[in-house]
N, C-alpha and C positions, 0 to 999 in steps of 0.2 A: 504494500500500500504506500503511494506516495505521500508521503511528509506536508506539511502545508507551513511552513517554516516564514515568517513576518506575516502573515497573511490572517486578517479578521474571520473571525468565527460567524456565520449568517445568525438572525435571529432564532433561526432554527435550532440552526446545529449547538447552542447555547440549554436551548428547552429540550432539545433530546439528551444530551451531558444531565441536565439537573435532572431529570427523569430518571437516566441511569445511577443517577447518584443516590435517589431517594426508594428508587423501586427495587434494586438490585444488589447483592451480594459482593458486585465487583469489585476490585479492589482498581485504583485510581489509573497505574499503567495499562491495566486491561483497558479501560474507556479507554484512555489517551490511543492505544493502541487499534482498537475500533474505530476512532474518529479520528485515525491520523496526527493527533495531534502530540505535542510533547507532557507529560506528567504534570508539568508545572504548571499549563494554563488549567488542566482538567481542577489541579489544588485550588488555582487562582479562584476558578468558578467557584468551588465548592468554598470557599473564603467569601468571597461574595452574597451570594447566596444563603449561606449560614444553613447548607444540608447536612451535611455529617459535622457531626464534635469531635476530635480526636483524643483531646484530652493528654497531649502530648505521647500518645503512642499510635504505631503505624498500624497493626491489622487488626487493632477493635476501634469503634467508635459506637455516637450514639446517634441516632437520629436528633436534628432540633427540630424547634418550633415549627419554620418553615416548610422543611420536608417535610411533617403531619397535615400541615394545610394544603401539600401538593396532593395526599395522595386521596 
């Protein structure tokens, strides 16, 4: 899969990220890796957004606020 490397994310491809972020098990390179993108925007989103808490650790989190009002 091509890389999308300085290139804006559609408003889509945004709302499908937070989707997978609230509805899915995946962990953050898996999206990135699905939507081409690098790890750190997938964070960035999910920093934004305020969907997963990590609580300073990488493979548990909790769901926030947000993501209960997405799903």
């Amino acid at each position: 899969m091509a890389g999308k490397h300085g290139k804006r994310l559609t408003m889509e491809e945004i709302v499908r990220v937070q989707h997978l972020l609230a509805e899915t098990e995946l962990a953050p390179q898996a999206i990135a890796y699905r939507m081409g993108v690098s790890a750190s925007t997938i964070l960035s989103i999910n920093r934004r957004s305020r969907i997963r808490h990590y609580n300073g650790r990488r493979s548990r989190w909790e769901k926030g606020a947000v993501a209960e009002a997405l799903v």
